[in-house]
C-alpha positions, 0 to 999 in steps of 0.5 A, a space after each residue: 439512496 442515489 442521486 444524479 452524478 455531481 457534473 464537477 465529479 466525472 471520470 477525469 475530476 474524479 481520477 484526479 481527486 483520487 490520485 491527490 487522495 492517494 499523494 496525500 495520505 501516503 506521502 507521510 508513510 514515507 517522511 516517517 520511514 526512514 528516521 522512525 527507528 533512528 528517532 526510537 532509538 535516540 530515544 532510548 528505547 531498545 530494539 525489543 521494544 520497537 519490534 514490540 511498537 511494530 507489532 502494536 501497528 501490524 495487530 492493530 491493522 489486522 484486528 480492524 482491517 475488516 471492521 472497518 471495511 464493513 464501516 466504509 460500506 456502511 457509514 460512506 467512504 468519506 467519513 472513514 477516510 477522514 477518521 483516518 487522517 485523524 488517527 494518524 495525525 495523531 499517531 505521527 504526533 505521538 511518535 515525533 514527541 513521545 518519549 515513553 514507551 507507552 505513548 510511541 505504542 499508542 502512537 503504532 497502535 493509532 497508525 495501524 488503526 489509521 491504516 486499517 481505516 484506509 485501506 478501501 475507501 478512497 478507492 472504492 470512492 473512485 470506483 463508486 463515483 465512475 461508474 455512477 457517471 459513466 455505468 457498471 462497464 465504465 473504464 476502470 484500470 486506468 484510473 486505478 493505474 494512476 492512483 497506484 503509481 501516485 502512491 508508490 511516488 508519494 513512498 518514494 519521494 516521502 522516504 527521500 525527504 524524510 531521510 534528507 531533512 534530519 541531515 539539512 537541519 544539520 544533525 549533531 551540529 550548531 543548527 540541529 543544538 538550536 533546534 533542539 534549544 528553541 523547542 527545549 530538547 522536545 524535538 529533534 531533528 529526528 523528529 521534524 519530518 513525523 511532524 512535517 507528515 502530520 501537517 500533511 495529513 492536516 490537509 489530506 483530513 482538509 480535502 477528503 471532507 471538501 473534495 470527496 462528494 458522494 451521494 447520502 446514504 440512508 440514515 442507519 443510526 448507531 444501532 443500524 451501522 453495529 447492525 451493519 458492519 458484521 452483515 457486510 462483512 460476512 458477506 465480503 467473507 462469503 464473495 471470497 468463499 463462493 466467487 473463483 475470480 475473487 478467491 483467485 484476486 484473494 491468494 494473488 494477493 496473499 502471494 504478493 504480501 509473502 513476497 514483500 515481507 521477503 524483501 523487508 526482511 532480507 534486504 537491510 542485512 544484505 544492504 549492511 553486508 554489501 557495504 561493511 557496516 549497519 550505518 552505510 547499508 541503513 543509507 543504501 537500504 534507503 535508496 534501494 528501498 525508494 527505487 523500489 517505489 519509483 519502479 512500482 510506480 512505473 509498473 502501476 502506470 504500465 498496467 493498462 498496456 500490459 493488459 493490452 499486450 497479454 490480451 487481458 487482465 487475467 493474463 496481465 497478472 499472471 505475467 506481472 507476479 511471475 515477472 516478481 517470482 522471476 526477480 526473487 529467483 534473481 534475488 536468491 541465486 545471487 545471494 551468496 556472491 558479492 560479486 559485481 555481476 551478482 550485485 547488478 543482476 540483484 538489483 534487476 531482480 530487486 527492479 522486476 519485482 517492484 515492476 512486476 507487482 505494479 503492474 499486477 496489481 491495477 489489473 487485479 483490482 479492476 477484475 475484482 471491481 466488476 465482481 463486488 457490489 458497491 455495497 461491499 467494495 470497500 470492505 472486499 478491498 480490506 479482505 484483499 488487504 487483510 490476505 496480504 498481511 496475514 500472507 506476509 506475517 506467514 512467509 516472513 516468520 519462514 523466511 526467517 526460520 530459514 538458513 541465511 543464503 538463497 532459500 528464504 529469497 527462494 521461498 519469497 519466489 516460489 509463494 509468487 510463482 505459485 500466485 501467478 500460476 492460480 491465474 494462467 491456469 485460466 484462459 481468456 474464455 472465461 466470462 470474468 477474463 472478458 469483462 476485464 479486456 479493454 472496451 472495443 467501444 472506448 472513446 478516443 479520451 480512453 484509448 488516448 489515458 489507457 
């Protein structure tokens, strides 16, 4: 069922509603990034019980990436996307108060679930609401560009403020005493940026439902949408399978996630190691980690001019991964100096590779928009997504197996490599290759955004 494209919802209206999306259900992933595992540990728990946490929230994200893809496609994007500030409501909530074991793993367990919610819909909303107003060959990457960067910038600026806030409330002093009094030792300070992130999500649950108009979808009952749900997932299972462009979108993906677990996993040691002590490399983890996002920030917002510059999308995302492989090749030969020529030159590599997969990954997804249906958009997105984490999950349990020095960066480096070389082995010729090239008939507007 369609309906005529809502006036206040063209291109620009919705590019912004989906950056304010973006902002919203992102910035309190970062407030929550950097006490959680202090706050964890203030309250008594041990560190094999919050990899146990973790785990909850990545398991709980993997098992329903896909189902709830199928979901979106099926139920609408809205609905999802709403469920999913819910969840995480719910889960920051948990987190900033509970004080047992089994309540801070539900809480993980309720934001893996959150993350899996959200993981296509507000950007398959985008997609959907763009080319209903301007047609299957409306300008996309743009408008993906911005929602990328807004994301990487609500990371940034959420993991400076919920690492400042415990210490402006004066952590261990009279005002952090009073804190603690007034709520009866219920919440620290520890605990004020989780729930400033659950207020946020209050508002993100708020503007989703008034904001995010799409046309009604026929009415499935509980019986058509568990019908559904499976359908639209194996044929998203089945795009991957049948469709070169999507398969190649698929590993470039996977590659990504292998190089980011990587960087998790290697980049707080080498911060303790470079300052001398858990407690100031846990400071500049924090800061290395929030450049991190203000570069993919700057990579996303780059993307439409790397395509115009490589002539095209394809090769825009052969040079965005091997400009990352090109930054953990960095990484890895500097990892056995301390040197100040060695820490200048990995903290460019620490740069590129944030860079290089921003501006990647907008070019990627444009070329899988042209290929997907809007019927299985949100749930290509969750496969897209679900490649990544499983990469990741594989390459980090390698990295880590690893001897410490160059070879587990070495090995993030050759996982990209090999993600970028899927993509210059084809040429521009190729019919996806020239629906992904800027449109020569673009108004003066989108010449002006790209």
């Amino acid at each position: 069922m369609t309906e005529a494209p809502d006036p206040r919802t063209d291109p620009r209206t919705a590019g912004r509603r989906y950056v304010t999306v973006c902002v919203l259900f992102w910035l309190p992933a970062g407030l929550a990034m950097a006490p959680a595992i202090l706050l964890f540990t203030e309250r008594g728990m041990a560190m094999t019980a919050i990899a146990g946490f973790f785990a909850a929230h990545s398991l709980t994200a993997a098992a329903l990436e896909l189902p709830t893809g199928g979901l979106s496609d099926v139920l609408g994007r809205r609905p999802v996307l709403a469920a999913a500030g819910v969840l995480n409501l719910a889960a920051l909530v948990l987190q900033a108060l509970g004080s047992t074991a089994w309540a801070l793993t539900l809480g993980m367990a309720l934001l893996g679930a959150g993350r899996a919610l959200s993981s296509g819909p507000a950007e398959a909303w985008y997609v959907d609401t763009v080319q209903a107003h301007s047609g299957p060959g409306a300008e996309l990457r743009t408008g993906l560009a911005r929602g990328s960067a807004a994301t990487s910038a609500a990371l940034a600026a959420g993991t400076l403020l919920g690492g400042a806030l415990p210490w402006l409330l004066g952590l261990g002093t009279d005002l952090g005493a009073r804190l603690r009094e007034a709520t009866g030792g219920l919440v620290p300070p520890l605990s004020v940026p989780l729930l400033l992130g659950a207020a946020v999500e209050a508002a993100f649950v708020l503007y989703v439902l008034t904001a995010l108009r799409e046309p009604p979808r026929p009415s499935a009952g509980v019986r058509g949408v568990f019908r559904g749900v499976p359908a639209t997932v194996a044929d998203g299972l089945r795009l991957g399978g049948r469709d070169a462009l999507v398969r190649r979108v698929l590993l470039g993906a996977g590659a990504a996630g292998g190089a980011l677990a990587v960087l998790e996993l290697l980049t707080p040691g080498r911060a303790a190691a470079l300052t001398g002590a858990p407690e100031s490399g846990a400071v500049l983890f924090a800061a290395v980690a929030c450049a991190g996002f203000v570069c993919s920030a700057a990579g996303s917002r780059l993307a439409p001019l790397a395509a115009r510059l490589a002539g095209g999308g394809e090769r825009a995302v052969a040079a965005g991964l091997g400009a990352g492989a090109a930054g953990l090749l960095l990484l890895g030969v500097t990892a056995a100096s301390a040197g100040a020529v060695s820490v200048v030159l990995a903290v460019g590599g620490y740069a590129l590779v944030y860079l290089g997969l921003g501006a990647a990954g907008p070019n990627e997804n444009e070329l899988l928009h042209r290929r997907v249906a809007a019927s299985g958009r949100a749930t290509a997105l969750s496969v897209q997504s679900l490649a990544l984490q499983l990469a990741g999950a594989l390459t980090g349990l390698l990295a880590g197996a690893l001897p410490p020095g160059p070879r587990p960066w070495l090995l993030g480096s050759a996982v990209l490599l090999a993600g970028a070389l899927l993509w210059a082995r084809r040429g521009e010729a190729s019919p996806a290759a020239a629906a992904s090239r800027p449109h020569t008939a673009a108004s003066p507007a989108q010449a002006d955004r790209a």
